[in-house]
N, C-alpha and C positions, 0 to 999 in steps of 0.2 A: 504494500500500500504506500502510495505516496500522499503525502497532508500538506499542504500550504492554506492560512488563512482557516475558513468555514469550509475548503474544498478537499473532498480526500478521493482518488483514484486510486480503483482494485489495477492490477498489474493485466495490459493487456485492452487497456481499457483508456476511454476519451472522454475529458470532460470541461464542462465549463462555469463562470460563475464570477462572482464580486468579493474582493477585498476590501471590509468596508472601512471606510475611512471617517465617517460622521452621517451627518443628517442635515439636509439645506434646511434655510429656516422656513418653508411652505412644504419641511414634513419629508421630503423624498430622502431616501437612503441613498448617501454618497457612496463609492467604491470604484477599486479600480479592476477594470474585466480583466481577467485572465483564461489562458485557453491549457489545458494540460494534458500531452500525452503522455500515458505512463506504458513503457514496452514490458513483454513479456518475462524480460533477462533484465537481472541489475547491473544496475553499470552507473554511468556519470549523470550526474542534473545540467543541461545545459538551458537559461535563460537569454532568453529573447528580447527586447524590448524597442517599441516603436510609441510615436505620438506625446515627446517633450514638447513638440510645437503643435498646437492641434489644428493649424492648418495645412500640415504639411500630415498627406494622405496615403503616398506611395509604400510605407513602411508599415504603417498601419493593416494594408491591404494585404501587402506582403506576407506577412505573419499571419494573417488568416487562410491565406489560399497555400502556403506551404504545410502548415498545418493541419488541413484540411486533408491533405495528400498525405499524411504519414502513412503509414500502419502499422500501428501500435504492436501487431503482431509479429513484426519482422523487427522492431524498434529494441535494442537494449539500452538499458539508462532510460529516460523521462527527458521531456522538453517545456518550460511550462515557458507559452507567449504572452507577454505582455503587449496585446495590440493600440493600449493609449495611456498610457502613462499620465497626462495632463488633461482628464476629463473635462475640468471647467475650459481652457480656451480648446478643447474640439467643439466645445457644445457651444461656444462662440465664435466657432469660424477663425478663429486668430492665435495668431503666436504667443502669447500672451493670454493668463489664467483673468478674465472678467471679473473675480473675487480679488486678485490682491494687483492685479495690472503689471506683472511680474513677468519676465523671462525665466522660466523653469531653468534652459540651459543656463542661466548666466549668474546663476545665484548656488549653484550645487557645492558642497553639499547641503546645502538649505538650513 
């Protein structure tokens, strides 16, 4: 079994879900999506991660259509995608987090 977050994958197995991160203030539950193949055989964790800028879309994409194509059955080790790292500026179209008007990249480690 692999566990990250609230997410846990049997071996063999795909799955997906939210790291949460809080609650905006009209109640919706913040998190950041994650994508996890866990292969049949142990082996290494390799992390993924796309959308510090959330207008920048091609990585994003990326990591969902390569993921998409694993198979977990032929897969040893786990892969867990991070397809958007900076939720508030994807959800603003912009480089920049609409909550603090911040460049995610230019401030790490935060």
């Amino acid at each position: 079994m692999y566990s990250i977050g609230p997410l846990t994958v049997a071996p063999g197995e795909r799955a997906h879900g939210l790291i949460p991160v809080g609650t905006s203030s009209y109640g919706v539950e913040l998190g950041i999506p994650l994508i996890v193949v866990n292969g049949v055989q142990d082996g290494p964790v390799l992390c993924v991660d796309a959308g510090v800028h959330g207008d920048e879309y091609d990585g994003q994409e990326a990591i969902r259509r390569v993921l998409a194509e694993i198979d977990p059955a032929t897969l040893r080790g786990t892969i867990v995608g991070i397809p958007c790292l900076n939720t508030p500026a994807f959800e603003a179209a912009a480089r920049a987090s609409g909550i603090d008007h911040l460049n995610l990249n230019r401030i790490f480690p935060g």
